[in-house]
C-alpha positions in Angstrom: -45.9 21.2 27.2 -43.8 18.3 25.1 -46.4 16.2 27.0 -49.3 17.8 25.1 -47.6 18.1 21.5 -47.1 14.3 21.7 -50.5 13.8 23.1 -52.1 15.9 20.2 -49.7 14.2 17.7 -51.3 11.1 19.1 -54.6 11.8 18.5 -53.6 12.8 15.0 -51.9 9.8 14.3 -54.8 7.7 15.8 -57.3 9.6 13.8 -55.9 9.5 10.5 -55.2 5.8 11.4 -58.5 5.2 12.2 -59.4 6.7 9.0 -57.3 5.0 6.7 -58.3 1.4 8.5 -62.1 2.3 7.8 -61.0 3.0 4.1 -59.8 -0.3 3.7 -61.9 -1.7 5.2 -64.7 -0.2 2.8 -62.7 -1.5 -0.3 -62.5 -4.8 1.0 -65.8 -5.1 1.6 -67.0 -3.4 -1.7 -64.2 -5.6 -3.4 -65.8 -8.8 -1.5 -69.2 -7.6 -2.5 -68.3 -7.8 -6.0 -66.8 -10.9 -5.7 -70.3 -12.6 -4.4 -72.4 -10.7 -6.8 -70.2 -12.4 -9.5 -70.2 -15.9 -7.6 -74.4 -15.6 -7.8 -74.3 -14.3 -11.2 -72.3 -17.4 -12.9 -73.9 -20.0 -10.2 -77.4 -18.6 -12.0 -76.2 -18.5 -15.2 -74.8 -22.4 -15.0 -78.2 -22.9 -13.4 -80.0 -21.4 -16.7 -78.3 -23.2 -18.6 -79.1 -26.5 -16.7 -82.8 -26.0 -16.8 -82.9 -25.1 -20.2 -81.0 -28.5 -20.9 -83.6 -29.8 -18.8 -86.4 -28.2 -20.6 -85.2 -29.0 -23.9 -87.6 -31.9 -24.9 -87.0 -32.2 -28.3 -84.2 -34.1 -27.0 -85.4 -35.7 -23.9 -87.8 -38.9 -24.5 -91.4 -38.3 -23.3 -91.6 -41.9 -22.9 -89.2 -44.9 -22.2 -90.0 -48.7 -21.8 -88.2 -51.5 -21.5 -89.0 -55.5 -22.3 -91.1 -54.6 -25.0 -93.3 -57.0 -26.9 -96.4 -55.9 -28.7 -98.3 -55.9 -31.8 -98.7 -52.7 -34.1 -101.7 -51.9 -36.3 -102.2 -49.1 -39.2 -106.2 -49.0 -39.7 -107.3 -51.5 -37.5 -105.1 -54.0 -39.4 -102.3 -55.7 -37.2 -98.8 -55.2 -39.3 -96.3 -56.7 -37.3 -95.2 -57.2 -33.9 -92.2 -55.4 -32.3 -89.8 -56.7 -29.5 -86.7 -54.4 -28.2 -85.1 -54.0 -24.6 -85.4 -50.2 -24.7 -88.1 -48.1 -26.7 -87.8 -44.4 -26.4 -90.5 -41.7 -27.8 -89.6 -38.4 -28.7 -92.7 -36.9 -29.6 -91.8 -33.2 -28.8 -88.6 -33.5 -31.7 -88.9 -31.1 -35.2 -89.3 -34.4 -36.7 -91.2 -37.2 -34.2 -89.0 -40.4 -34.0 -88.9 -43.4 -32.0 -85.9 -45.0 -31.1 -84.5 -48.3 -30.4 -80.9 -48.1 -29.1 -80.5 -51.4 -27.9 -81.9 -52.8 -30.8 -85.5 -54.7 -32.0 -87.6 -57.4 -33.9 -89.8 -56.8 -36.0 -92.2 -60.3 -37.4 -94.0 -58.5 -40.2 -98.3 -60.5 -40.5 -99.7 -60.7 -44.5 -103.5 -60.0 -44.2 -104.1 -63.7 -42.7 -101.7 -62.7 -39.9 -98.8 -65.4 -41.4 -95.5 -63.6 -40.6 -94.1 -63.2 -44.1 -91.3 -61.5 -43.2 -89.0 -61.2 -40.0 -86.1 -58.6 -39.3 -83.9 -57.9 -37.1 -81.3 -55.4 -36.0 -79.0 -53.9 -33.7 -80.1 -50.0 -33.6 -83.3 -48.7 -34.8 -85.2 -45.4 -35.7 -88.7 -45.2 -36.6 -89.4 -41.7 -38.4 -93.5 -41.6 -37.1 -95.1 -39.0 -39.4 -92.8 -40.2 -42.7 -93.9 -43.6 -41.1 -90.3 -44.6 -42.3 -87.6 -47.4 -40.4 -84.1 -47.1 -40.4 -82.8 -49.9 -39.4 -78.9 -50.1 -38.7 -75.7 -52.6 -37.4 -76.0 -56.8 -38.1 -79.0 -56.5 -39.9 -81.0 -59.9 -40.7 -84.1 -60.4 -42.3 -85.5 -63.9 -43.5 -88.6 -63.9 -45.8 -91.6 -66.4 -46.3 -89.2 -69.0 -48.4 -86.7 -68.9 -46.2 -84.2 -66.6 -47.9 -82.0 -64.5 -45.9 -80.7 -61.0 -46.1 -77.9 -59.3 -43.9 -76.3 -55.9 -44.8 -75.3 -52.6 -42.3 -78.0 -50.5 -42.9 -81.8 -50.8 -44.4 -84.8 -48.5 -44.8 -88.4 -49.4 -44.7 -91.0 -47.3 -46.0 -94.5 -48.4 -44.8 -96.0 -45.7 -47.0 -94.5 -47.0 -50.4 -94.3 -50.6 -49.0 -90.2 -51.0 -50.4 -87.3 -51.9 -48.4 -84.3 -50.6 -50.1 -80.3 -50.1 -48.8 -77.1 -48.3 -50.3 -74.6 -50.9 -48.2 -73.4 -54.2 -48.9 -75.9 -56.6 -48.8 -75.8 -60.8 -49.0 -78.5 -63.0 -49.9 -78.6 -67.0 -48.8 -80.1 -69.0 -50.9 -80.7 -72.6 -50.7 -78.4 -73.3 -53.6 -76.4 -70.3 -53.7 -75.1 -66.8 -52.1 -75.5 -63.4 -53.8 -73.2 -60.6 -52.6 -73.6 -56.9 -54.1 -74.3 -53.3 -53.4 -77.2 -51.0 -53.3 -80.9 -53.3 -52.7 -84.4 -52.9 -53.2 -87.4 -55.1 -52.8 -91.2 -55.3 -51.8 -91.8 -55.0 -48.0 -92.1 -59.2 -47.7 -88.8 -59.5 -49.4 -89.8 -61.8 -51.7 -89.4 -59.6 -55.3 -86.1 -57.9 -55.2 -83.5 -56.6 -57.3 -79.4 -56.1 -56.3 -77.9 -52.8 -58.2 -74.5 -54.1 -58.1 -73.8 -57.7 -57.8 -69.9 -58.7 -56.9 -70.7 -62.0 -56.6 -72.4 -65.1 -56.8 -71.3 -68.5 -54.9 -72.9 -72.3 -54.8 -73.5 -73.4 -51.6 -74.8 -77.1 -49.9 -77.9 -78.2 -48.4 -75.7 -78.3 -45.4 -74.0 -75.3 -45.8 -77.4 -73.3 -46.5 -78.4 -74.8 -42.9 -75.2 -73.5 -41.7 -75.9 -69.8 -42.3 -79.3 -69.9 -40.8 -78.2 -70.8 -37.7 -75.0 -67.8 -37.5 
């Protein structure tokens, strides 16, 4: 008799733990369900986000070249030619720009394809549609006399033919230096006018040859 109340407390005790072990192990598995669904749900949402990085091509270049050298026309009239280590197109932008990170060249023809004008810098954008240049860091520019410009940052605008700047700017001379702020000029640099002028310095032959070759 004590024999079979153990036996039946046995099977009482085995069934309720049997019960209780497949309750747990339903919550760990729903709990370990959740866990994956949440996994997949940031792993897609981090991979959204990457393709839509991706996709973004207003700021991806739909073209990039390197070693450039080549000669731009407007009209069937060669302008100038270009040279840069790295040219990148973004055509798909709000506003279309080109862009020259590692810097560029630019040897500007007059209409008997002389170069008038040559320029030079160490980061450039080219604003397509306003057709405008803004040319930035170490900028030189030397004009059909010979003169020679340097300043931080200069604009070109091919529609209105000026070149103007806001920054500090320095003209060499033959006999002299000009220093000032604020510039503008025809696009061969050869009729300009300095808003502010700070300063104006003699200078040798010698020492005229001297700048040049900085």
């Amino acid at each position: 008799m004590l024999y079979r109340v153990g036996f039946r407390k046995k099977r009482l005790f085995d069934k309720y733990y049997r019960q209780r072990l497949a309750f747990n192990v339903r919550k760990f598995s729903n709990v370990i369900s959740i866990f994956v669904m949440a996994c997949l749900f940031f792993a897609c949402s981090e991979k959204q986000e990457k393709v839509d990085a991706i996709t973004d091509r207003s700021n991806t270049p739909s073209l990039r070249a390197t070693e450039i050298i080549t000669v731009i026309s407007d009209s069937g009239i060669t302008r100038y030619r270009l040279k840069t280590p790295e040219w990148l197109i973004f055509d798909q932008a709000e506003v279309p720009y080109w862009e020259f990170p590692k810097g560029i060249r630019l040897e500007k023809f007059d209409s008997r394809l002389n170069i008038d004008s040559e320029l030079e810098s160490n980061y450039a954008i080219y604003y397509e549609k306003k057709r405008l240049w803004d040319l930035r860091d170490s900028i030189k520019a030397v004009n059909a006399e010979g003169e020679q410009f340097e300043c931080d940052q200069l604009f070109w605008d091919e529609n209105t033919e000026r070149v103007y700047s806001d920054s500090r700017i320095k003209i060499t001379q033959k006999s002299k230096i000009i220093e000032g702020i604020g510039f503008e000029s025809n696009q061969a640099m050869t009729q300009y006018t300095i808003q502010n002028p700070t300063g104006i310095f003699p200078i040798t032959e010698e020492e005229y040859v001297e700048e040049g070759s900085d």
